[in-house]
N, C-alpha and C positions, 0 to 999 in steps of 0.2 A: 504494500500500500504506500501510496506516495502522501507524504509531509506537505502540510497546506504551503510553505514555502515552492515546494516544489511544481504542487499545483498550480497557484499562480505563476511561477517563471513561465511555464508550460503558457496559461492562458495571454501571458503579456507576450510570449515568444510567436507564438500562432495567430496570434491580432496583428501585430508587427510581419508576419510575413504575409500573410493576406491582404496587408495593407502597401505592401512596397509591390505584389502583383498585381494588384485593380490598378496600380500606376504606372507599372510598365506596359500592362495592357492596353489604356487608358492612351501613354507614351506613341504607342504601337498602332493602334486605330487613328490617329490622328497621321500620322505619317502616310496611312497608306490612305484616307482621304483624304490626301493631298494632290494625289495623282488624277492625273487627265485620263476623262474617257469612265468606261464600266466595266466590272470584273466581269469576263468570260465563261462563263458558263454552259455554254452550247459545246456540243460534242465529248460528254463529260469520261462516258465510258473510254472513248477512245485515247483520251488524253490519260487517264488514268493508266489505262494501257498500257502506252508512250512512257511514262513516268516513270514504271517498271520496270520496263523494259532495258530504259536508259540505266536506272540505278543496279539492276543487276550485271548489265553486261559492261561497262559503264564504257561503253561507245564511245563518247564525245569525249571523253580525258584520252582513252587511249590513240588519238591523232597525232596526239605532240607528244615529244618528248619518250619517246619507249619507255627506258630504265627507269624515270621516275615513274610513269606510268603504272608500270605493272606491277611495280612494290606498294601502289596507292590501290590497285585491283586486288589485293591480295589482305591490305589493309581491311578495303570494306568489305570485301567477302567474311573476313575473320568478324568483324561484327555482326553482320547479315546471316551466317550460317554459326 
């Protein structure tokens, strides 16, 4: 059982991080309404697809640069799998 000290650090600790996230969020949303035009939404399956596809095989890094490349293919596979 935790000590009412303890208790509260807990609830002052959990307020405090719930409160620096609604403001990074906050931070976050404002930034990206700042852009011209509207998010994209059409063609959703396919692009998820895409997205995939890319992050598994990761295509687009491996053009440039080989050797750094494929120790970076190797990297995110090692997290990915």
């Amino acid at each position: 059982m935790l000590t009412i000290v303890e208790k509260l650090l807990f609830l002052l600790l959990s307020a405090g991080s719930l409160y620096l996230a609604q403001r990074y969020f906050r931070q976050t949303l404002q930034v990206i309404n700042r852009g011209e035009g509207e998010l994209a939404i059409d063609h959703m399956p396919q692009r998820m697809w895409r997205a995939l596809e890319v992050t598994v095989s990761q295509r687009t890094v491996l053009k440039t640069r080989r050797g750094t490349s494929v120790m970076h293919l190797f990297v995110v596979w090692g997290f990915l799998f």
